[in-house]
N, C-alpha and C positions, 0 to 999 in steps of 0.2 A: 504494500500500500504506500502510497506518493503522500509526504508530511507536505502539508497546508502551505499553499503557494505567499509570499508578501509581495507586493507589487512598489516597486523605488518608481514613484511617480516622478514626469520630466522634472517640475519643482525642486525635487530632492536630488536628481542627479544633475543637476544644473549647478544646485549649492553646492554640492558634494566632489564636483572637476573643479570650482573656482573658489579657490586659498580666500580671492579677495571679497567674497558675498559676506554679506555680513550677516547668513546665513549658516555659514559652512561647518562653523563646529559644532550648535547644534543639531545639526543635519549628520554630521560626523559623531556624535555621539549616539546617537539613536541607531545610525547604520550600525556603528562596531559592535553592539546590543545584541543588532540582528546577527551581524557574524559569529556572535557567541552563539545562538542559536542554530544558526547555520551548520556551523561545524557539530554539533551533538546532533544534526538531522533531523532537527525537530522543524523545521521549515526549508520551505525553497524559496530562494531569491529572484525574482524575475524583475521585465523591463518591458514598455513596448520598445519594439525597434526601430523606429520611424525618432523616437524619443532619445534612443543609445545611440543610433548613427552621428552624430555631432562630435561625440565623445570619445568616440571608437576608432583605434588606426583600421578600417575594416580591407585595408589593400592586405594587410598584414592577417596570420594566421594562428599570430602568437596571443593569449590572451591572459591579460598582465592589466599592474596597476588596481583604483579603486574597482572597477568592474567588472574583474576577474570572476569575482562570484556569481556574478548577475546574468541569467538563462534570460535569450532572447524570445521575446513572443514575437513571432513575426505576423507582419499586419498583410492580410490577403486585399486580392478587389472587394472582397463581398466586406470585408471589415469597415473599409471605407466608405462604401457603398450606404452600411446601416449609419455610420457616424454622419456622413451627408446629408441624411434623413431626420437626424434627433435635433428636436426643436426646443428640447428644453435644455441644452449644456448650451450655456455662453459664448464656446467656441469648436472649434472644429479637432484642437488638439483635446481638451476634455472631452466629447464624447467618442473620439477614438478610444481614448483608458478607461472608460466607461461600458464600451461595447467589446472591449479586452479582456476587461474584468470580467465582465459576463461570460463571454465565450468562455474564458479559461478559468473559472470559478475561484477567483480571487478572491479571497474573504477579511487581508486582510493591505494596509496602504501606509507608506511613508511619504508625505506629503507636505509640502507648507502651504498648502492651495486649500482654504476651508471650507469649499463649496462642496468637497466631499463629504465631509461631514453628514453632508442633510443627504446625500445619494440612499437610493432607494433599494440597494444592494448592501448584502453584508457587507460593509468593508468598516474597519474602524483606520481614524486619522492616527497613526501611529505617530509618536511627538508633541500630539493636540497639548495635551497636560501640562509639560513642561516647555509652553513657548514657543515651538521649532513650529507649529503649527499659525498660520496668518489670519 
């Protein structure tokens, strides 16, 4: 059986490539959290990848760095197809991680974006508590 996927939403992997966010440590706090749990396999890390491309050398084959960890959900036509369709996410990048989560039964989200919060799917705002959440 596959441990409970956590979703490093763009927000948090945005904060968490740049030193200079004034985001970044607790984003960086909360991630290394999750890598404790990670490594005991009580969770899997994931990302979309429309989200991790920025970040990624992805010419390269080596996979290094903060996002070593992080399993890519790769976004199909039809992924985007439904996010072009959702009328109620503010933008086109939230209901792609929206219709992600979904597909890929995401339950739970590191995020500093607090619109998740009120989403209509299991996900809790990992961070919310302690600040790292917006």
């Amino acid at each position: 059986m596959n441990p409970p996927q956590v979703l490093i939403e763009r927000t948090a992997v945005e904060a968490l490539c740049d030193p200079a966010s004034e985001y970044h440590q607790r984003v960086t706090d909360a991630y290394l959290a999750l890598l404790d749990e990670f490594e005991d396999d009580h969770l899997l890390l994931v990302a979309v990848g429309d989200h991790l491309r920025p970040h990624r050398e992805w010419h390269k084959f080596v996979r290094r760095g903060p996002l070593a960890p992080i399993d890519t959900l790769y976004v199909g036509h039809q992924h985007r197809r439904v996010a072009r369709r959702m009328t109620t996410a503010p933008d086109f990048d939230t209901a792609l991680t929206l219709v992600m989560c979904q597909r890929h039964k995401v339950a739970r989200m590191l995020t500093l974006d607090s619109y998740f919060a009120k989403s209509d799917l299991d996900v809790n705002v990992v961070g919310d508590d302690d600040g790292a959440g917006l």
